[in-house]
N, C-alpha and C positions, 0 to 999 in steps of 0.2 A: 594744160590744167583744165579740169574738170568737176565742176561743182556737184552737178546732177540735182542742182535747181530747178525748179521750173520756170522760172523768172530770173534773167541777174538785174540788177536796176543800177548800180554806179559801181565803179572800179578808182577809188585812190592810190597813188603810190604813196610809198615810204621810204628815203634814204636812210640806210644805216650802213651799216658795214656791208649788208646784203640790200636790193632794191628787193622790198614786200608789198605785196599790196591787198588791200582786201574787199570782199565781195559782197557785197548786200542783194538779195533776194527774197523771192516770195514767201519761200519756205521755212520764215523766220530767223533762216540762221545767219549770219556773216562769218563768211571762210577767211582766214588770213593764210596768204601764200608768200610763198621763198621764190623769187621768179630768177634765181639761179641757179634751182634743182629744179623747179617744178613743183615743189614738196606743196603738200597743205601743213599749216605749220598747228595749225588750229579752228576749232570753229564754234561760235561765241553764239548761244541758242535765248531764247526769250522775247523774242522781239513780236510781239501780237500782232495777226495781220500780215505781218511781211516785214523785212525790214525795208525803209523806201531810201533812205541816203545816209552816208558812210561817211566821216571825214577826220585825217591824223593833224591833231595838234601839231604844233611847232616843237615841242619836246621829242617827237618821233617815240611816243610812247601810249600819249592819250589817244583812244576812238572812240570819236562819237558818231553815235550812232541814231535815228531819229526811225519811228514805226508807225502804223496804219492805224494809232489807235492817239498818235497826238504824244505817245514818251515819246523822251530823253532820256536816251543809256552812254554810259560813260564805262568804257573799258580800259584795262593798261593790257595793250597786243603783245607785252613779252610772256606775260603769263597768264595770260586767258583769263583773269579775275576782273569781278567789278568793279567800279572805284567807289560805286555807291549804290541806293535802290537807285530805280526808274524814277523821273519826275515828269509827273504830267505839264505838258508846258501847252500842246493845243487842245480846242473843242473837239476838233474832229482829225482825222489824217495830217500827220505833218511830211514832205516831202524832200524839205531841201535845208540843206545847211549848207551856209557861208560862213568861211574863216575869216579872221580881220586879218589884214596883215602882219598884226603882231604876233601871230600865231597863235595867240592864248585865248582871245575873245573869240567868239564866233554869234550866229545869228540861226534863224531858224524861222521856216514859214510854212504855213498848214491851210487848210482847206475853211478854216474857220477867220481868214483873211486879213490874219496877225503877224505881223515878223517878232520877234522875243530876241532881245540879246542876252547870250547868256553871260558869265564870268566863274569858268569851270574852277579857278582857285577856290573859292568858297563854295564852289559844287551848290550855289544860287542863282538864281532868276534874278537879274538886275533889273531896276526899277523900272524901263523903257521897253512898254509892249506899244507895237505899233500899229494901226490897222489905214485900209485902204491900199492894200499891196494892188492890189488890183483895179484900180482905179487912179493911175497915176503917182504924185508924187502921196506919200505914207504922211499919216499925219499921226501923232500922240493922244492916247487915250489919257483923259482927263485924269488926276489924282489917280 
């Protein structure tokens, strides 16, 4: 499998009936692959900057996806469509997303020193932005 990226920056799997997974790169796009053909199945473009971290819900449906410009992009990987606009969640670069275990929630943290929990069900920004990531344990931004 070959993207012809110039960057790849994280790789997720996905169980389904097929193991999939997909590709975030510099190049803005994320490839989603059949990693039992080989096949590119899709490839998911928008992502400003690059896209910097990839991550499948617990549904094996939803990707989120996070870019160099502080979105949040939310895809369904069976049919290459949005689930929504882009929401800006950081100031600057966001990098990483963390899933909760429950699969549904996840987290997200950017260069502007915030983690953001998101709750993709209402495709909103839940009340708890956090900062001090980098400075040990995170503390809650006032009101």
């Amino acid at each position: 499998m070959n993207s012809g990226a110039t960057y790849c920056r994280t790789i997720p799997w996905r169980l389904t009936v097929h193991f999939e997974l997909a590709t975030a790169s510099s190049d803005e796009v994320v490839d989603l692959w059949d990693t039992t053909t080989g096949a590119q199945r899709g490839a998911l473009t928008g992502h400003t900057g690059g896209a910097t971290d990839v991550a499948f819900l617990a549904d094996g449906v939803t990707l989120v996806v996070v870019d160099r410009t502080g979105r949040l992009h939310l895809w369904d990987a069976r049919t290459g469509r949005r689930l929504s606009e882009a929401w800006q969640g950081h100031a600057g670069p966001s990098w990483r997303i963390a899933v909760h275990p429950d699969g549904e929630r996840f987290a997200t943290t950017g260069d502007d020193g915030s983690v953001i929990l998101w709750d993709p069900l209402s495709v909103a920004r839940l009340p708890d932005r956090w900062t001090g990531v980098r400075c040990g344990a995170p503390q809650p931004v006032p009101g």
